[in-house]
PDB file of N, CA, C, O and CB in Angstrom:
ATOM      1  N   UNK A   1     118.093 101.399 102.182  1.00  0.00           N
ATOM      2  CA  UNK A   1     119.432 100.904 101.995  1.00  0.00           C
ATOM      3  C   UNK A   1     119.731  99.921 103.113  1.00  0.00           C
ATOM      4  O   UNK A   1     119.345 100.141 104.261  1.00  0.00           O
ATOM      5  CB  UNK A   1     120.461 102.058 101.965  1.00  0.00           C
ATOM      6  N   UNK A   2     120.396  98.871 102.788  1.00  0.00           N
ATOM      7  CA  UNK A   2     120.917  97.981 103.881  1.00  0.00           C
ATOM      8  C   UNK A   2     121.888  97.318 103.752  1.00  0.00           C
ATOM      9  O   UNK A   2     122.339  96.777 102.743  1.00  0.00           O
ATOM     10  CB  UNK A   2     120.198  97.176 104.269  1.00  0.00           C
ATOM     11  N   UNK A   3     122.299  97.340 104.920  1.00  0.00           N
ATOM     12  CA  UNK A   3     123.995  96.900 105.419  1.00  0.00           C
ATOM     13  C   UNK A   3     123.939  95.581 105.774  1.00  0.00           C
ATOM     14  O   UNK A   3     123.062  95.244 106.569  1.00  0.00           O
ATOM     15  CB  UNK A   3     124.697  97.730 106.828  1.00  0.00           C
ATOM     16  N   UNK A   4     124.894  94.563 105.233  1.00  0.00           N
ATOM     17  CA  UNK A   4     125.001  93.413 106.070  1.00  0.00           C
ATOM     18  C   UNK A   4     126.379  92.734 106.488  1.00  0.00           C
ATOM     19  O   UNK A   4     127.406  92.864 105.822  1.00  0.00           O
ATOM     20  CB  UNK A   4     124.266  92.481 105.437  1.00  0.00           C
ATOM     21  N   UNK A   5     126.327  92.304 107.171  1.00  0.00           N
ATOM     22  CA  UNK A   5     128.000  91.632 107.711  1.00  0.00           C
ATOM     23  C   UNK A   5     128.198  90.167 106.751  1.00  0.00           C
ATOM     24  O   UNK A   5     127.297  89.349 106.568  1.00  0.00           O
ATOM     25  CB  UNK A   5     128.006  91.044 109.887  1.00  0.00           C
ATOM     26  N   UNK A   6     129.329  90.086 106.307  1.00  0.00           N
ATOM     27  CA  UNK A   6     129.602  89.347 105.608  1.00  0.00           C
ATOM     28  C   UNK A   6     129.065  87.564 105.893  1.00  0.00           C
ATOM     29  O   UNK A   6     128.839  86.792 104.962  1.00  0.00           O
ATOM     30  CB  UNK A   6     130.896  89.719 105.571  1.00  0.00           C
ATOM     31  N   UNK A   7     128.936  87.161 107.491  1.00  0.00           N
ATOM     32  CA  UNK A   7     128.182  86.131 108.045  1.00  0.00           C
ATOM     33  C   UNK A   7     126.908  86.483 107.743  1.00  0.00           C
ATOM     34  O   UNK A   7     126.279  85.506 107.337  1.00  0.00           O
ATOM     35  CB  UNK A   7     128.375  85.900 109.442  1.00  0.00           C
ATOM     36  N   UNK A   8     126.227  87.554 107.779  1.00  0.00           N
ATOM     37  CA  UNK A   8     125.190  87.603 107.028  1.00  0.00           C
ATOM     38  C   UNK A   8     124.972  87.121 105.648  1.00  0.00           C
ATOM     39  O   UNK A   8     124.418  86.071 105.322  1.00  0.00           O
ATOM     40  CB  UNK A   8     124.968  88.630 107.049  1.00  0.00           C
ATOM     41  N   UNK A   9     125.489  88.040 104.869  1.00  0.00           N
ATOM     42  CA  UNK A   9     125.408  87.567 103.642  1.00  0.00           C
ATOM     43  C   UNK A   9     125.776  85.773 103.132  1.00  0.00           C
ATOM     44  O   UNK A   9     125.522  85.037 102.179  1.00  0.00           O
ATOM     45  CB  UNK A   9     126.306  88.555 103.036  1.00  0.00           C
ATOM     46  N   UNK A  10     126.228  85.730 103.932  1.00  0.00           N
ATOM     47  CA  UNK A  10     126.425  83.942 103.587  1.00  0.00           C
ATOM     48  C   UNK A  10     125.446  83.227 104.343  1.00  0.00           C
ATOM     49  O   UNK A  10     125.068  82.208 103.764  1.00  0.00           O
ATOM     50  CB  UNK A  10     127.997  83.202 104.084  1.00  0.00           C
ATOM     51  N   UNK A  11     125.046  83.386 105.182  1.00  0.00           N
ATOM     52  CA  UNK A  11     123.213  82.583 105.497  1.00  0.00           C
ATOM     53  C   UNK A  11     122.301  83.210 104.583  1.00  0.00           C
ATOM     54  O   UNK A  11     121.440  82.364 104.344  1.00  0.00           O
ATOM     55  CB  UNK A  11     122.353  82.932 107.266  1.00  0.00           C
ATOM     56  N   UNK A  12     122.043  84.319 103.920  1.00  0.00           N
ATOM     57  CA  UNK A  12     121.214  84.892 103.112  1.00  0.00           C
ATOM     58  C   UNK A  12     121.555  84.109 101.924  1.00  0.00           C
ATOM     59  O   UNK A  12     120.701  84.057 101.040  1.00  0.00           O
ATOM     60  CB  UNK A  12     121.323  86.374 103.031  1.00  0.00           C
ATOM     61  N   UNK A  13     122.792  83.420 101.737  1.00  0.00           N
ATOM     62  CA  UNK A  13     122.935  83.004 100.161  1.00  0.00           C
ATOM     63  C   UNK A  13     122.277  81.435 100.783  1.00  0.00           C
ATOM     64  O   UNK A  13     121.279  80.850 100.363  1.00  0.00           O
ATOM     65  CB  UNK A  13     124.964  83.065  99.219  1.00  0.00           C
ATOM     66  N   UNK A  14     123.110  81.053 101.793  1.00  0.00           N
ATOM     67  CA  UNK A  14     122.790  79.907 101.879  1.00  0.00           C
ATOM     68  C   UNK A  14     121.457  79.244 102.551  1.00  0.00           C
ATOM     69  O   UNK A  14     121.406  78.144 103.101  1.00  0.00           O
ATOM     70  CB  UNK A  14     123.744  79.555 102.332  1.00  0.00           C
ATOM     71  N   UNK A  15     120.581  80.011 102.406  1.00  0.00           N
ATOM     72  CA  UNK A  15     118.985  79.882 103.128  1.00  0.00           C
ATOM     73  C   UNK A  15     118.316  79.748 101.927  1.00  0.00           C
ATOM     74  O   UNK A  15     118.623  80.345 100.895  1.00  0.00           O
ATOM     75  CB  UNK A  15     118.294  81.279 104.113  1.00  0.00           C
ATOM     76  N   UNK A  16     117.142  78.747 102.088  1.00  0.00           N
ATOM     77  CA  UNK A  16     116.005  79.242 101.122  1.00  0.00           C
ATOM     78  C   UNK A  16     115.193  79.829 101.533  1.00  0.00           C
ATOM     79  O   UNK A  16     114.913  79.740 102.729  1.00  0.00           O
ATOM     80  CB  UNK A  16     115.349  78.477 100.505  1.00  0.00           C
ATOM     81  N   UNK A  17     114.325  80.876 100.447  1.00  0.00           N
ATOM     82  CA  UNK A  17     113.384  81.782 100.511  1.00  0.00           C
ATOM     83  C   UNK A  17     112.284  80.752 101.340  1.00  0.00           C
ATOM     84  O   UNK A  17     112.128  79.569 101.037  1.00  0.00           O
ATOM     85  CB  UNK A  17     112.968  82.439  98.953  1.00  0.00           C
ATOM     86  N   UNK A  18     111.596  81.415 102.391  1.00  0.00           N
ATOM     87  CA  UNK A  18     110.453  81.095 102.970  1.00  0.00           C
ATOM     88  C   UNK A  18     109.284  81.676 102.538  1.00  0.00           C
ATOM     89  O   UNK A  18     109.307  82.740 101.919  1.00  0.00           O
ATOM     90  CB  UNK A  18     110.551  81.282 104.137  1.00  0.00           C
ATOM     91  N   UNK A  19     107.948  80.914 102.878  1.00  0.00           N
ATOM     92  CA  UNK A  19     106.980  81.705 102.306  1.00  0.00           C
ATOM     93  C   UNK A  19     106.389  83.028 102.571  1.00  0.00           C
ATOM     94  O   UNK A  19     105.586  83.607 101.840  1.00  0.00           O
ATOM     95  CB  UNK A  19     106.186  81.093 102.310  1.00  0.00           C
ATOM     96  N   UNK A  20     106.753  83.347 103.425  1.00  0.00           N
ATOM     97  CA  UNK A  20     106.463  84.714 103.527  1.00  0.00           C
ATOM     98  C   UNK A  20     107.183  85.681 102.776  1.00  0.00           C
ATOM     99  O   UNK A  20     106.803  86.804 102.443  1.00  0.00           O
ATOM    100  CB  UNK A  20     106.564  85.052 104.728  1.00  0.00           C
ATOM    101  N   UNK A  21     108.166  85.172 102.569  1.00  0.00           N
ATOM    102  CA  UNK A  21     109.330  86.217 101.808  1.00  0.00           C
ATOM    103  C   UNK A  21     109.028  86.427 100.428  1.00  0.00           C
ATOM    104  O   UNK A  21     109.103  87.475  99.786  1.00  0.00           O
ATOM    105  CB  UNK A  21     110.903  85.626 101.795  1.00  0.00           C
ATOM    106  N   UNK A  22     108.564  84.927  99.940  1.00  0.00           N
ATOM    107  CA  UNK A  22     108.133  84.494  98.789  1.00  0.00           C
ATOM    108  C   UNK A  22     107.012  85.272  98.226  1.00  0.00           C
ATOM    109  O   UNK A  22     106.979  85.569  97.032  1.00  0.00           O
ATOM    110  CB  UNK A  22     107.830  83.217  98.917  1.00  0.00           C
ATOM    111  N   UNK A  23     105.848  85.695  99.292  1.00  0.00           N
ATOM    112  CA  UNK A  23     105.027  86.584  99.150  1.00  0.00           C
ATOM    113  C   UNK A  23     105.410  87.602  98.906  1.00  0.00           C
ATOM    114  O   UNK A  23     105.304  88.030  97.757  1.00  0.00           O
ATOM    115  CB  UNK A  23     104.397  86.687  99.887  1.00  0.00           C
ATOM    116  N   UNK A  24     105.966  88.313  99.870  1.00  0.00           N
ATOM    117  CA  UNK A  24     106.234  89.838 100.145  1.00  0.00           C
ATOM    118  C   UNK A  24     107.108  90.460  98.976  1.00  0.00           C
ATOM    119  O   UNK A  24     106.940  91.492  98.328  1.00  0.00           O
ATOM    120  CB  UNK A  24     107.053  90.045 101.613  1.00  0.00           C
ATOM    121  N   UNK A  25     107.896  89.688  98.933  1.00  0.00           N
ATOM    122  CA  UNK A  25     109.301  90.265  97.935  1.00  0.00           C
ATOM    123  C   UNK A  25     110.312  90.914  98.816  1.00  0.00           C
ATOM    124  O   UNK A  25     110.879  91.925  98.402  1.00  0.00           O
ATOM    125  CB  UNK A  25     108.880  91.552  96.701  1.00  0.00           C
ATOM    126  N   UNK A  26     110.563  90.476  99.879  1.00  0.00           N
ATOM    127  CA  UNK A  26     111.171  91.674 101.076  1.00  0.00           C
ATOM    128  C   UNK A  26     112.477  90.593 101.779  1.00  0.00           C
ATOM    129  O   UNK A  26     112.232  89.835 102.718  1.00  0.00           O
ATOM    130  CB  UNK A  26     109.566  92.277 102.670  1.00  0.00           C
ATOM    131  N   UNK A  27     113.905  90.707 101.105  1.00  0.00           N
ATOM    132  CA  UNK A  27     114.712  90.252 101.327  1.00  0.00           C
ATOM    133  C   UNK A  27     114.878  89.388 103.343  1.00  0.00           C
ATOM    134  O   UNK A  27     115.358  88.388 103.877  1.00  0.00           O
ATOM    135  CB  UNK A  27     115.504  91.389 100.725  1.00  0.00           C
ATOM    136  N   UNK A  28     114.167  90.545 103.691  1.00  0.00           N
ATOM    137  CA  UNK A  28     114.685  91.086 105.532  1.00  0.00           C
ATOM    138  C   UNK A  28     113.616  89.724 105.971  1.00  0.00           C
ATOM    139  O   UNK A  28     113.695  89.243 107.101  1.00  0.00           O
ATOM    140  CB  UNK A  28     113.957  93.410 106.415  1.00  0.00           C
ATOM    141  N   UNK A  29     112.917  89.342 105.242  1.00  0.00           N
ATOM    142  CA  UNK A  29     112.291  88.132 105.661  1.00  0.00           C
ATOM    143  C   UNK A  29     112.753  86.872 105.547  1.00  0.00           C
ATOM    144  O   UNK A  29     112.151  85.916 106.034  1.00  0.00           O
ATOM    145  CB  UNK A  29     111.297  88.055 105.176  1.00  0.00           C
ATOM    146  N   UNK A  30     113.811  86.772 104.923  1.00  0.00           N
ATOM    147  CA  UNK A  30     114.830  85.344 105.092  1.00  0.00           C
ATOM    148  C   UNK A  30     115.468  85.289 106.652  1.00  0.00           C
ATOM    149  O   UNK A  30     115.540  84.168 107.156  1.00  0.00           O
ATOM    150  CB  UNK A  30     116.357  85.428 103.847  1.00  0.00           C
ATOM    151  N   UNK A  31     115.840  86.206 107.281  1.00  0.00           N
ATOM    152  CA  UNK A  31     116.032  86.480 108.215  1.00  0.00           C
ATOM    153  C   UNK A  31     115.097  86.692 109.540  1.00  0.00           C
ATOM    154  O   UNK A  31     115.613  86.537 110.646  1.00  0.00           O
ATOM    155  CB  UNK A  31     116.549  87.178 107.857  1.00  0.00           C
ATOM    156  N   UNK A  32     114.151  86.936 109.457  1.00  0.00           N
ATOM    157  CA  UNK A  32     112.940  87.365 110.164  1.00  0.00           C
ATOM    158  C   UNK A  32     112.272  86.046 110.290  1.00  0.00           C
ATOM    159  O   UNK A  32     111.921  85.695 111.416  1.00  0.00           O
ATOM    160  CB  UNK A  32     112.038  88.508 109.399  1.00  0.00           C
ATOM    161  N   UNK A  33     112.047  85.250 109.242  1.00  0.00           N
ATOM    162  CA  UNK A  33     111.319  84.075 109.323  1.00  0.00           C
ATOM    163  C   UNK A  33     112.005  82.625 109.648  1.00  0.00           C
ATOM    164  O   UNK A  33     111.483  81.510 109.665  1.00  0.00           O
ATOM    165  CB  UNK A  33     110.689  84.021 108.107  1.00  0.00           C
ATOM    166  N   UNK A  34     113.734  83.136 109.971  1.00  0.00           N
ATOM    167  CA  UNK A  34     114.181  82.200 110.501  1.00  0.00           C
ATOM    168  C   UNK A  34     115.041  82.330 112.015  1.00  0.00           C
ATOM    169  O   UNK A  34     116.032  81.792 112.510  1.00  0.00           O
ATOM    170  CB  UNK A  34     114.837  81.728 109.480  1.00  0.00           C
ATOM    171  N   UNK A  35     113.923  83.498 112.475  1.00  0.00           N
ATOM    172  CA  UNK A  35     114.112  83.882 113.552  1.00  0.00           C
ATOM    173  C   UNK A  35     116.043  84.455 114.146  1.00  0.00           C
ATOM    174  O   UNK A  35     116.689  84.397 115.191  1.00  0.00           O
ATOM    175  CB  UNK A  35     113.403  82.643 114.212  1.00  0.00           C
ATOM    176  N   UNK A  36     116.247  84.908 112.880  1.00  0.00           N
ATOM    177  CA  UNK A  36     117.651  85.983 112.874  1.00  0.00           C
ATOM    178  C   UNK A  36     117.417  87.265 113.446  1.00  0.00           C
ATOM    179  O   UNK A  36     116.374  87.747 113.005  1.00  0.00           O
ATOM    180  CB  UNK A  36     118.211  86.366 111.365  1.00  0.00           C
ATOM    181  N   UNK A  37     118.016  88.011 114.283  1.00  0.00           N
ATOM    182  CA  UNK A  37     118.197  89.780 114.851  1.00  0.00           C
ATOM    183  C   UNK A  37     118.395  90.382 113.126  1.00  0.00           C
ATOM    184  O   UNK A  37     119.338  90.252 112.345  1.00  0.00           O
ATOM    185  CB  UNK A  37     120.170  90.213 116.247  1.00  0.00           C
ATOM    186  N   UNK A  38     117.207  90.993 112.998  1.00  0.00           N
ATOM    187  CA  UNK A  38     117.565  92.572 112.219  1.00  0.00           C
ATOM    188  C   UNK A  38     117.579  93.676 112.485  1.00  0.00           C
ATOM    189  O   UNK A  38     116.523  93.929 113.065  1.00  0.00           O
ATOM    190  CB  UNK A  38     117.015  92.935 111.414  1.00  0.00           C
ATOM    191  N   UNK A  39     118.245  94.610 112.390  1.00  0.00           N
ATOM    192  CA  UNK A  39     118.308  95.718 113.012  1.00  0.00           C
ATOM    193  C   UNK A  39     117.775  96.823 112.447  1.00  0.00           C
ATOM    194  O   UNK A  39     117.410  96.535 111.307  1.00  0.00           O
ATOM    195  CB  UNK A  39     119.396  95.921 113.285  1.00  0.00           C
ATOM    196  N   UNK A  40     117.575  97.870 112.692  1.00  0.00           N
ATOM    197  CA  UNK A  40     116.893  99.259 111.494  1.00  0.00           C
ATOM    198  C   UNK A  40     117.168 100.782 111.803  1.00  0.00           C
ATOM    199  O   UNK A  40     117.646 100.361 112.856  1.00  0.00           O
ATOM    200  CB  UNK A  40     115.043  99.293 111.473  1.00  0.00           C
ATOM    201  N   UNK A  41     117.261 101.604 111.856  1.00  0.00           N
ATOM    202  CA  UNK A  41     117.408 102.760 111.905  1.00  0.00           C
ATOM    203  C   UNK A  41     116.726 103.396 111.382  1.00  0.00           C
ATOM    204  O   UNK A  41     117.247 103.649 110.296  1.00  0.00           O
ATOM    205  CB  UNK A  41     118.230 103.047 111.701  1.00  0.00           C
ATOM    206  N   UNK A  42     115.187 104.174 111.520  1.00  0.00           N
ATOM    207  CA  UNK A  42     114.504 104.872 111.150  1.00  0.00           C
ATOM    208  C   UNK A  42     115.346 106.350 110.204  1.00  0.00           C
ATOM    209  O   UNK A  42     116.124 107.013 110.890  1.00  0.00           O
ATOM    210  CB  UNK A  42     113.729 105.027 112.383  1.00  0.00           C
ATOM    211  N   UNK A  43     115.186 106.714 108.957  1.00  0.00           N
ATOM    212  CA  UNK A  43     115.518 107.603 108.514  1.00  0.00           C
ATOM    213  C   UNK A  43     114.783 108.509 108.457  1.00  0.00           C
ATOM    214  O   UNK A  43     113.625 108.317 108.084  1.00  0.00           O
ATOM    215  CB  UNK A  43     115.899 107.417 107.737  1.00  0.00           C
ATOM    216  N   UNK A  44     115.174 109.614 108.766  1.00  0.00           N
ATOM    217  CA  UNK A  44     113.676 110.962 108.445  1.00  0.00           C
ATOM    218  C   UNK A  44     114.405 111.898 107.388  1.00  0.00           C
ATOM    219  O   UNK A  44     114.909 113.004 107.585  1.00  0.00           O
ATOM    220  CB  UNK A  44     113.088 112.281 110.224  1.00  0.00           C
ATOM    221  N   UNK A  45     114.320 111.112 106.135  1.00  0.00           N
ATOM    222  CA  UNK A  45     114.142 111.455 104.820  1.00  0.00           C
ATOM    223  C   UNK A  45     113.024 110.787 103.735  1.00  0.00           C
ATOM    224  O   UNK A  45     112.383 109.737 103.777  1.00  0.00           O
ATOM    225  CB  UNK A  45     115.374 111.268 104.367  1.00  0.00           C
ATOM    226  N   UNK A  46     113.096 111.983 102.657  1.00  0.00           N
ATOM    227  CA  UNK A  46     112.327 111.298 101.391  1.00  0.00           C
ATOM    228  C   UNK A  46     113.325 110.147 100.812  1.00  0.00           C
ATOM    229  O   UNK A  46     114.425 110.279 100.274  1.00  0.00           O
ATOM    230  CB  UNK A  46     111.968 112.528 100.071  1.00  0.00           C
ATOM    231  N   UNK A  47     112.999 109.639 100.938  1.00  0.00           N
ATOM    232  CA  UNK A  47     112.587 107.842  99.824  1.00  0.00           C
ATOM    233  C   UNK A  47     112.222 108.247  98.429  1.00  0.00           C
ATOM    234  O   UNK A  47     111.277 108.977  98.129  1.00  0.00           O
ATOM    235  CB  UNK A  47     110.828 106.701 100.424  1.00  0.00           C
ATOM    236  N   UNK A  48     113.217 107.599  97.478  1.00  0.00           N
ATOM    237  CA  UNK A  48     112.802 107.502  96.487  1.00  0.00           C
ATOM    238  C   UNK A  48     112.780 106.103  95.589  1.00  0.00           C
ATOM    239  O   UNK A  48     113.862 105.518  95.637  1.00  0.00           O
ATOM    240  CB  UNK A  48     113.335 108.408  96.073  1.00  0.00           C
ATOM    241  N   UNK A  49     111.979 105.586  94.950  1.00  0.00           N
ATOM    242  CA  UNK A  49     112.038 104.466  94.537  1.00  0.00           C
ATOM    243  C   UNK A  49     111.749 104.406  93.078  1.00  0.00           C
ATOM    244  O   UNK A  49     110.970 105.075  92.398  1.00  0.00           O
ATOM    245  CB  UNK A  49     111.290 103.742  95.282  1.00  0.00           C
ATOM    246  N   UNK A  50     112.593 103.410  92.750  1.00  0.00           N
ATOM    247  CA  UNK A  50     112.767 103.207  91.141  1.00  0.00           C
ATOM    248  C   UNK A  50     112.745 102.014  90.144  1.00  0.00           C
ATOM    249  O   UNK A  50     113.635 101.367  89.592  1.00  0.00           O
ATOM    250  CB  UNK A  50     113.878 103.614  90.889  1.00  0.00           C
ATOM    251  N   UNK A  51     111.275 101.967  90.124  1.00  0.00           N
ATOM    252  CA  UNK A  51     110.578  99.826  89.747  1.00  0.00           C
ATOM    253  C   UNK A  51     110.158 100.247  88.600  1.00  0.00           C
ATOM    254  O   UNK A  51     110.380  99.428  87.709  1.00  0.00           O
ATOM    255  CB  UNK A  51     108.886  98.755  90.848  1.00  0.00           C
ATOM    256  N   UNK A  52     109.581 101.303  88.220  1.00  0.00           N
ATOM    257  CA  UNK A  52     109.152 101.079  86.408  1.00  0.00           C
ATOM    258  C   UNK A  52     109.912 102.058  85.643  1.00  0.00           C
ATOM    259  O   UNK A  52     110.671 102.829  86.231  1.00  0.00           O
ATOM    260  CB  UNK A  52     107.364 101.418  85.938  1.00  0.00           C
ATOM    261  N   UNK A  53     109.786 102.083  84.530  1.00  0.00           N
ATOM    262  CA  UNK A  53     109.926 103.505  83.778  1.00  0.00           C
ATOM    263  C   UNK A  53     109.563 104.508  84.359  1.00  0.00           C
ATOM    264  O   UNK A  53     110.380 105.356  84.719  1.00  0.00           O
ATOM    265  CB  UNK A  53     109.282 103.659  82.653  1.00  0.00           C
ATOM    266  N   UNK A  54     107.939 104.655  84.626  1.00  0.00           N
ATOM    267  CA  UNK A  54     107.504 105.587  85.046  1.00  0.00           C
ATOM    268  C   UNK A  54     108.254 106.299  86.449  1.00  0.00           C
ATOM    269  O   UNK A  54     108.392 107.509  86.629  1.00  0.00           O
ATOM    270  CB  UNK A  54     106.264 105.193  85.114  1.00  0.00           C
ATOM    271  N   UNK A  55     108.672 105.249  87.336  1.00  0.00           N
ATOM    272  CA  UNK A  55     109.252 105.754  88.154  1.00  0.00           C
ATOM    273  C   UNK A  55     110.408 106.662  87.976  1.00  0.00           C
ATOM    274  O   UNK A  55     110.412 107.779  88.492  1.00  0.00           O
ATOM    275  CB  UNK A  55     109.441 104.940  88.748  1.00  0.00           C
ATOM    276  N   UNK A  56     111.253 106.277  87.360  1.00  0.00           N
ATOM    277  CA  UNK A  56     112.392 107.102  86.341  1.00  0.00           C
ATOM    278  C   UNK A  56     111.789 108.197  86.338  1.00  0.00           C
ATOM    279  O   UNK A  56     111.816 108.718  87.453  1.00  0.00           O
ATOM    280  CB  UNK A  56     112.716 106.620  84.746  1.00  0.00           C
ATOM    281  N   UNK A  57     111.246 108.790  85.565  1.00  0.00           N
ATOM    282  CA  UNK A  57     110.803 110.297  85.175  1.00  0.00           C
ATOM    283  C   UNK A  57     110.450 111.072  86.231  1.00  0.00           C
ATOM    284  O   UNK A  57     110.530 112.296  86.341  1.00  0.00           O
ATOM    285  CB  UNK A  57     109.638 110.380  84.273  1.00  0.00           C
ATOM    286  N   UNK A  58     109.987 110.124  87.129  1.00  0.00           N
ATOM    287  CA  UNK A  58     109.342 110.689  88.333  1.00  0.00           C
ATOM    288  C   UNK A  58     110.474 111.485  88.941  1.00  0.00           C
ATOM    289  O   UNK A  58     110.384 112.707  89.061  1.00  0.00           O
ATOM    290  CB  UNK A  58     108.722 109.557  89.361  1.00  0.00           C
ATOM    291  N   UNK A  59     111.633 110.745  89.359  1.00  0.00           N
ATOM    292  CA  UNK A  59     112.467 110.784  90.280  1.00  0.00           C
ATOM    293  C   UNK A  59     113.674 111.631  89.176  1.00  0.00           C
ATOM    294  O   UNK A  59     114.569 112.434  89.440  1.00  0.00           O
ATOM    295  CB  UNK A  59     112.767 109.164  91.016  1.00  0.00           C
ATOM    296  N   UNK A  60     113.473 111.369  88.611  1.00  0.00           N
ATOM    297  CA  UNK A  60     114.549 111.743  87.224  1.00  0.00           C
ATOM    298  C   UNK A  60     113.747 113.798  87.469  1.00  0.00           C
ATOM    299  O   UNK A  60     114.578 114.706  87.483  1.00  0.00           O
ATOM    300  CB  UNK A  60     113.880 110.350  84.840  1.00  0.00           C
ATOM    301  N   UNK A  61     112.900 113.998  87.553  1.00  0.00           N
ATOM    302  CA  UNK A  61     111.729 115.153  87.756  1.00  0.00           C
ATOM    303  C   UNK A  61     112.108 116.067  89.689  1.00  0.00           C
ATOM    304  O   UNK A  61     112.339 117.194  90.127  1.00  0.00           O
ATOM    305  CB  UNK A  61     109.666 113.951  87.705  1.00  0.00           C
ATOM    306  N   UNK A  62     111.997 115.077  90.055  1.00  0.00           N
ATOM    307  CA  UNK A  62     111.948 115.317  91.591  1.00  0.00           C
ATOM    308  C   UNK A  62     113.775 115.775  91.803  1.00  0.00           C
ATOM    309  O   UNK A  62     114.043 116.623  92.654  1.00  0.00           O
ATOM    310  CB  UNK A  62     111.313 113.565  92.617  1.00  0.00           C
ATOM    311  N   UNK A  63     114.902 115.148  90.979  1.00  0.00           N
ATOM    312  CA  UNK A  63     115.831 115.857  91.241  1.00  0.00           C
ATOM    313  C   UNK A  63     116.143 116.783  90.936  1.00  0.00           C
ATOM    314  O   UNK A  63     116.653 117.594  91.709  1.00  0.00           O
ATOM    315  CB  UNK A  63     116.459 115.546  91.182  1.00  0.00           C
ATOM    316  N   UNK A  64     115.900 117.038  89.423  1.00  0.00           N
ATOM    317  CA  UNK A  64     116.296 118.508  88.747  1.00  0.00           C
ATOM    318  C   UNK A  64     115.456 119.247  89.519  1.00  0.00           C
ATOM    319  O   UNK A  64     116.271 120.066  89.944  1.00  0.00           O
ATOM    320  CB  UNK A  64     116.023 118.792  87.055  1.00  0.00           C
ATOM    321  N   UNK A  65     114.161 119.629  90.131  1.00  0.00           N
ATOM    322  CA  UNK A  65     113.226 120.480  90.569  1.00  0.00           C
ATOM    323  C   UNK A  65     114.449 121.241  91.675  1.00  0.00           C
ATOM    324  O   UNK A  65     114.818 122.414  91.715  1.00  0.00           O
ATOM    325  CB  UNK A  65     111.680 119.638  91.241  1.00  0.00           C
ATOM    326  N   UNK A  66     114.878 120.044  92.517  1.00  0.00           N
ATOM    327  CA  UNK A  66     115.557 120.273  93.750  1.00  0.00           C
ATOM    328  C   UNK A  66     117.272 120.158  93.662  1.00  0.00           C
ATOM    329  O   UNK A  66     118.010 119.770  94.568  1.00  0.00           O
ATOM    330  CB  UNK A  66     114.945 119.197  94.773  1.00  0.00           C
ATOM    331  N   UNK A  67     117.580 120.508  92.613  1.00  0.00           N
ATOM    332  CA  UNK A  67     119.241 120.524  92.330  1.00  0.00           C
ATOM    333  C   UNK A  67     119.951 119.514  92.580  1.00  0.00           C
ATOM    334  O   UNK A  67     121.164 119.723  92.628  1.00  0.00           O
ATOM    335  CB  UNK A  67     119.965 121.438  93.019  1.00  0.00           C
ATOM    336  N   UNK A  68     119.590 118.478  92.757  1.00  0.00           N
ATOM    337  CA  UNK A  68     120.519 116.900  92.368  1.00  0.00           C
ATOM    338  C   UNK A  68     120.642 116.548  91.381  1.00  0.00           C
ATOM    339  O   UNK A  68     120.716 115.319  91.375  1.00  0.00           O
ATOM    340  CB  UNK A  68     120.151 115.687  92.758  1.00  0.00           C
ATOM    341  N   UNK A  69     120.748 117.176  89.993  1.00  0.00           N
ATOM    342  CA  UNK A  69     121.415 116.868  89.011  1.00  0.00           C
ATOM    343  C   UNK A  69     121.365 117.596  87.996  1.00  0.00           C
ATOM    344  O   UNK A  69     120.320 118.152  87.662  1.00  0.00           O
ATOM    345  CB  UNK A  69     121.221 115.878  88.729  1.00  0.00           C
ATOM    346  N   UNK A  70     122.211 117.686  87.499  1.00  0.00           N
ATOM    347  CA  UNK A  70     123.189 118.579  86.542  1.00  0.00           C
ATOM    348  C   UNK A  70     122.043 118.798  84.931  1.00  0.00           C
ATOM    349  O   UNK A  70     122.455 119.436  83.962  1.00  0.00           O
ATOM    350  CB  UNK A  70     125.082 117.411  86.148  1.00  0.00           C
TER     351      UNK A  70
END
């Protein structure tokens, strides 16, 4: 999850994608590759991520097991 300050978000609109970013797919590199402060906070939780269908079921699976959803 990530937070940004509203001056953020308006160099993020108003920047173009660089090539590295272009590669990666990783927003935090518009920033990174134009030598902007990002900041991070390590979380010590499970991550869950949700890019295909398959992922769905997965995670859709992983909550009912563990009582996040009804």
């Amino acid at each position: 999850m990530g937070a940004f300050t509203k001056k953020a978000l308006e160099y993020y609109h108003d920047t173009p994608r660089g090539p590295v970013e272009k590669i990666e797919e990783n927003d935090s590199f518009r920033f990174i590759e134009n030598r902007k402060d990002c900041y991070y906070i390590n979380a010590h939780c499970k991550t869950l991520s949700v890019d295909t269908p398959k992922d769905r079921v997965q995670v859709e699976r992983y909550m009912i097991e563990n009582g996040l959803a009804e």
